[in-house]
N, C-alpha and C positions, 0 to 999 in steps of 0.2 A: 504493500500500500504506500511504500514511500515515507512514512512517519518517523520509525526509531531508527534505523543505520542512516536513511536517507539523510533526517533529521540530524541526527548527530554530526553529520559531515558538514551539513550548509551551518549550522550554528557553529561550528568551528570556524567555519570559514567570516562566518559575521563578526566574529570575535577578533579576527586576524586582521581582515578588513578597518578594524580599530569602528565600527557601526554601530557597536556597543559596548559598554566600558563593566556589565559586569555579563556572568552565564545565564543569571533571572532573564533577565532582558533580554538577551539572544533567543532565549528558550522560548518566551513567553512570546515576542514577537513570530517566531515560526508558528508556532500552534495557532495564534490569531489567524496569520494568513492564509496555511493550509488545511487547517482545520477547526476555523469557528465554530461550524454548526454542533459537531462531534465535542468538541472542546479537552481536542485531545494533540499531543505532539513527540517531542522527546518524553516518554514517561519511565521506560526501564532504568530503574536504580543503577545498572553500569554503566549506560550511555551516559546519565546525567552524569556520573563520578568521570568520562571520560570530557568530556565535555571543560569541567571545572580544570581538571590538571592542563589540559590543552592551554585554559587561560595563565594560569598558574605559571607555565612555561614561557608564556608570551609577553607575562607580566615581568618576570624576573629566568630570563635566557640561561644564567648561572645557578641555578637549582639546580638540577640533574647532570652528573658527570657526560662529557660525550665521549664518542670514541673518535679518537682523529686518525688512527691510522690503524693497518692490522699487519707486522712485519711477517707472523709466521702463524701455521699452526700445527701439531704436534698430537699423531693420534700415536696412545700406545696400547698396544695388547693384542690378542686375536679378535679379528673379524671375522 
């Protein structure tokens, strides 16, 4: 139907956009436009929690370690 993965992506992407400055507001403006009548949008408690960290990271870039590079890697044992 388009509502919660679909959902979860465009409201990230309004949050990125800087369209809204918290994830209420992203959230709640999606659900308005796609689904007033229903009154329904991002609802899954793990979208929503992905959602949040998406801004979270947007907010402050230095939270989460990145990986800059990958010199090697090292399988041991049988396969």
């Amino acid at each position: 139907h388009g509502k919660g993965r679909t959902g979860t992506i465009i409201c990230c992407f309004f949050l990125y956009l800087g369209l809204f400055k918290t994830t209420e507001e992203a959230m709640k403006f999606y659900a308005n436009q796609g689904f007033k009548s229903e009154g329904y949008g991002v609802t899954q408690p793990c979208q929503i929690k992905y959602v949040e960290y998406f801004n979270e990271v947007l907010k402050n870039p230095d939270l989460y370690p990145r990986v800059i590079g990958l010199k090697f890697i090292e399988f041991r044992g049988k396969f």
